[in-house]
C-alpha positions as CSV (number, residue, x, y, z in Angstrom):
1,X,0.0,0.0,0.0
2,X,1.2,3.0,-0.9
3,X,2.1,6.1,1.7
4,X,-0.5,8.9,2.4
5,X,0.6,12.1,0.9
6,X,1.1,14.6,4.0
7,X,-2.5,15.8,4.7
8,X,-3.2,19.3,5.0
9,X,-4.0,20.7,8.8
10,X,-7.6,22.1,8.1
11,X,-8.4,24.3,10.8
12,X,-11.9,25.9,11.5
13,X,-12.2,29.7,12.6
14,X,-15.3,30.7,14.3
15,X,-15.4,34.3,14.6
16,X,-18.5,37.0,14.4
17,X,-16.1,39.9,13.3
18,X,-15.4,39.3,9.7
19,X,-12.3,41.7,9.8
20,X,-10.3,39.5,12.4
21,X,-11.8,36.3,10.9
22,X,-10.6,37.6,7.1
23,X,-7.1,38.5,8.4
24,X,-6.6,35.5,11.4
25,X,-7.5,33.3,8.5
26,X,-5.3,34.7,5.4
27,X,-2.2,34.2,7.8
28,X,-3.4,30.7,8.7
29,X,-3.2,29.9,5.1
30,X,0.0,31.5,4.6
31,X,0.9,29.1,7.4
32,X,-0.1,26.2,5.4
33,X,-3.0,25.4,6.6
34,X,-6.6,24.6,5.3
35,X,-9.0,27.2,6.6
36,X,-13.3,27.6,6.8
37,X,-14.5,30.0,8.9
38,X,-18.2,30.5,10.5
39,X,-19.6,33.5,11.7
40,X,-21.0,32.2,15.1
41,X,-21.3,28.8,17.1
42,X,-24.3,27.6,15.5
43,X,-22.5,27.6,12.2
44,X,-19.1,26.5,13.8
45,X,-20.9,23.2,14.7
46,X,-22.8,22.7,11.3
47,X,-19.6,23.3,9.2
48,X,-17.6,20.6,11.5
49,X,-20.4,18.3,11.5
50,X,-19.5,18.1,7.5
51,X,-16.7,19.6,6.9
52,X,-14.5,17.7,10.1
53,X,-11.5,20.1,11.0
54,X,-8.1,18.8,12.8
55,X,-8.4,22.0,14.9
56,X,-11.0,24.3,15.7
57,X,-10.8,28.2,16.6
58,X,-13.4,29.4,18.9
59,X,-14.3,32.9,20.1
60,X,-16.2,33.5,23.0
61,X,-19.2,35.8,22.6
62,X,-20.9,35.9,19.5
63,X,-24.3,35.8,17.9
64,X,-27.1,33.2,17.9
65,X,-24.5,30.9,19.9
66,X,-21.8,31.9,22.2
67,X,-18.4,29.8,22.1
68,X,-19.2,27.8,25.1
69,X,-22.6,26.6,24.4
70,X,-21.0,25.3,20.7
71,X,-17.7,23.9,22.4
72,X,-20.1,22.1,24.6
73,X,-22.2,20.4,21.6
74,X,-19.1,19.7,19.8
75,X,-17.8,17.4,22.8
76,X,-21.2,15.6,22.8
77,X,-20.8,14.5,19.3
78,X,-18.4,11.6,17.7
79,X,-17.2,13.2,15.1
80,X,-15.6,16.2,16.7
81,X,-15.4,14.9,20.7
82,X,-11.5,14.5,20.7
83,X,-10.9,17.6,18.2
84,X,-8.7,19.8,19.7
85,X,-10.5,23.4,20.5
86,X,-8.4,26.4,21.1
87,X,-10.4,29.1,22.4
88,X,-9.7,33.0,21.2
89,X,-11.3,35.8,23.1
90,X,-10.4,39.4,24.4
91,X,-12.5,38.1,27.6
92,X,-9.9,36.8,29.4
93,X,-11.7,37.0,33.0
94,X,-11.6,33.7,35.7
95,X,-15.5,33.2,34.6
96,X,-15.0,33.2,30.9
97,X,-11.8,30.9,31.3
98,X,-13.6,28.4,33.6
99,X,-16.7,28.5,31.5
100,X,-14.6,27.6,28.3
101,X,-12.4,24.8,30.2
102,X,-15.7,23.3,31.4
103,X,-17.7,23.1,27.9
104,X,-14.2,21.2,26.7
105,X,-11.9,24.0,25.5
106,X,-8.4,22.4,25.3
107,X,-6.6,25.7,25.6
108,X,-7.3,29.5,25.9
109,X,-5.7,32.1,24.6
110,X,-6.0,36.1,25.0
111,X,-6.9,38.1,22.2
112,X,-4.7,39.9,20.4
113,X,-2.8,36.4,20.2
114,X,0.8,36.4,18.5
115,X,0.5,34.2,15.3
116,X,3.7,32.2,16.2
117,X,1.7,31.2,19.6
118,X,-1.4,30.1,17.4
119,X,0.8,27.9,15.7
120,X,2.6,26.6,18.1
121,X,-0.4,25.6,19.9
122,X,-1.8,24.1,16.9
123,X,1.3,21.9,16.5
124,X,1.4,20.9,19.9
125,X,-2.7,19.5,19.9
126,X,-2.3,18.1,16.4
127,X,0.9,15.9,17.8
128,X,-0.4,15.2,21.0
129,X,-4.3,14.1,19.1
130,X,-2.0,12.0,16.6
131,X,-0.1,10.3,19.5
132,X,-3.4,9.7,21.6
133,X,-4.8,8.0,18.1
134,X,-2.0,5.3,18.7
């Protein structure tokens, strides 16, 4: 059997403010990575339910369904329970953070977040999800 050409990271953004979610994602490309991006939670769960990202980007307060509530649905599904979710969010308050680690956030990180840190943190999930898969 022949080897599996190196698969591409594809990483969901769920953002409600199109000018981050436009630039966070056009640098996560130049990155190399595979990028969708949904406008709130509701649509952050739909597009994983189909479209099935390695890593998924998650604000906090947005529209129609905040990050938690989705983070929260996400874990109760098959498909996307061991995904890795990194959490992004200006609200960096004890609440927030506790209400994010409890829905299933795997990390949180304060908004504005260094690129080189987003990577990293990407890197570090997507080897510690491929060493768990073992």
């Amino acid at each position: 059997m022949a080897a599996e050409p190196s698969k591409v990271t594809r990483v969901l953004y769920v953002e409600d403010d199109r000018d981050l979610q436009f630039s966070m994602s056009q640098i996560l490309r130049i990155l190399g990575y595979q990028v969708e991006c949904a406008d709130n939670g509701k649509l952050g769960v739909e597009k994983a339910e189909g479209w099935k990202p390695d890593v998924i980007l998650m604000d906090v307060r947005m529209p129609v369904m905040d990050g938690p509530t989705a983070i929260n649905i996400l874990r109760g599904q098959p498909e996307t329970e061991h995904t890795p979710i990194i959490v992004l969010s200006a609200y960096s308050d004890s609440k927030t953070r506790d209400a994010c680690k409890r829905a299933g956030a795997d990390t949180f990180l304060t908004k504005p977040v260094d690129i080189e840190k987003i990577d990293t943190v990407i890197k570090a999930h997507l080897g510690h999800s491929k060493n768990q898969s073992r």
